[in-house]
N, C-alpha and C positions, 0 to 999 in steps of 0.2 A: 773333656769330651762333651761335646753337645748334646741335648736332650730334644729325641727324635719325636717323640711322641708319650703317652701316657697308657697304660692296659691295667689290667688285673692278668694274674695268671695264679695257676696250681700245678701241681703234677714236680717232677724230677727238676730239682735246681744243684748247680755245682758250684766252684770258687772259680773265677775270671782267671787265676794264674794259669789254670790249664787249659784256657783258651786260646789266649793272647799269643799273636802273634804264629800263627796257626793255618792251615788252609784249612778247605771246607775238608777236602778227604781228610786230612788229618785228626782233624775234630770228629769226624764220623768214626773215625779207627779208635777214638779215647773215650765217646761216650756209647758209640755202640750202636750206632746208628748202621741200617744196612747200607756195601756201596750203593751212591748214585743218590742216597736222600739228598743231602744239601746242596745237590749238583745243581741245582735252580738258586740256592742263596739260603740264605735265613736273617733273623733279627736275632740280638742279642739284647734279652732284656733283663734289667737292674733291678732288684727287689729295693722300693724305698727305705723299708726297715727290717731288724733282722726277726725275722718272727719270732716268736714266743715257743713256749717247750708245748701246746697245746695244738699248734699249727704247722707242726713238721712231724716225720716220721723218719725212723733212720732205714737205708737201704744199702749201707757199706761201699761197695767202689762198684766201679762198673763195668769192672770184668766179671759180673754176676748181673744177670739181667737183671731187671724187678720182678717179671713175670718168675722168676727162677730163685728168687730171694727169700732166705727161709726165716717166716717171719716169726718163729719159736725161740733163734737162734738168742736172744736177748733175755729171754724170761728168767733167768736166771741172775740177771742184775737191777740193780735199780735205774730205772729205764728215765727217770725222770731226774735222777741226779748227773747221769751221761748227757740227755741233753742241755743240762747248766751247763755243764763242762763245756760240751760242744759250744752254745753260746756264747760261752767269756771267752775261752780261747780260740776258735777259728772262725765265728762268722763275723761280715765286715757290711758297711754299707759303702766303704770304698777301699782303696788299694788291692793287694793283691790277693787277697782273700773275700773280695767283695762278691757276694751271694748274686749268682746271674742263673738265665734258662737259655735257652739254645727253642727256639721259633722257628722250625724248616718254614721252607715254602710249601715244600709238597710235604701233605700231614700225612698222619695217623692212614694205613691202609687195611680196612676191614677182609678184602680179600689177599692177604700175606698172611703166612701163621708169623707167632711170636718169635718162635727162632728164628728161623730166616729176618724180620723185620727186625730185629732186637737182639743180634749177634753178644758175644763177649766182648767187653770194650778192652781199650789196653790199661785201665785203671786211674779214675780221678772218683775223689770221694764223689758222693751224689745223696741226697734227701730225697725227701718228696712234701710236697704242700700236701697238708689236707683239707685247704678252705684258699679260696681266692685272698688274694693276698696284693695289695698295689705295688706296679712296679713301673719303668721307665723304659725306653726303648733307646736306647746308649749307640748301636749300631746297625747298620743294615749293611750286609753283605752279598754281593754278585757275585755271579758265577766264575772261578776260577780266582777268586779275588781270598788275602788273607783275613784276619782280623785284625786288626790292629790296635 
């Protein structure tokens, strides 16, 4: 896959298997996006490297919003030996586990509350960056168009 361009990002990243191959509703229905966000397109961007246990945050799947994600739920484990784990076994900087973001066109809308904007998804794991982080822009998608 071609390398579209170059960014930083933060916020909510997932694994590319539960993208792929996908339309935009579909993808809206997995990560929980409300109808009609990605109905203008998005970009699919590539984390270069897989971040460090200091630059993520776990936020379970995303049939739990974030805004709705109880972040107690952990305190109970060793939070930094999960994400070794998490690291060696599931994040990737390519195949099917390769660590992507999801880039609507039409962003973040301050007048929608949370629920309505940030529905329950149908479930793919999901993190969150907590520091900008370099990634690549692998795809860009139109309207009505899949991923591929």
């Amino acid at each position: 896959m071609p390398i579209l361009g170059y960014t930083s990002v933060r916020g909510c990243f997932t694994q590319e298997k539960y993208l792929k191959g996908r339309s935009l509703s579909e993808i809206e229905d997995i990560l929980g996006f409300h109808k009609g966000r990605l109905s203008k397109g998005m970009k699919i961007v590539a984390l270069e490297n897989v971040p460090s246990a200091n630059q993520f945050e776990f936020l379970g799947y995303s049939t739990i919003a974030e805004h709705k994600h109880d972040k107690d739920a952990l305190k109970k484990f060793d939070v930094n030996k999960l994400k070794q784990m998490v690291i060696n076994e599931s994040f990737a900087t390519f195949g099917p586990n390769r660590l992507v973001k999801v880039l609507p066109v039409i962003g973040h809308s301050s007048a929608m509350d949370n629920d309505t904007q940030y529905p329950s998804g149908l479930g793919a794991p999901q993190w969150k960056l907590t520091c900008e982080v370099s990634a690549v822009v692998i795809a860009e998608i139109g309207p009505n168009q899949k991923y591929h």
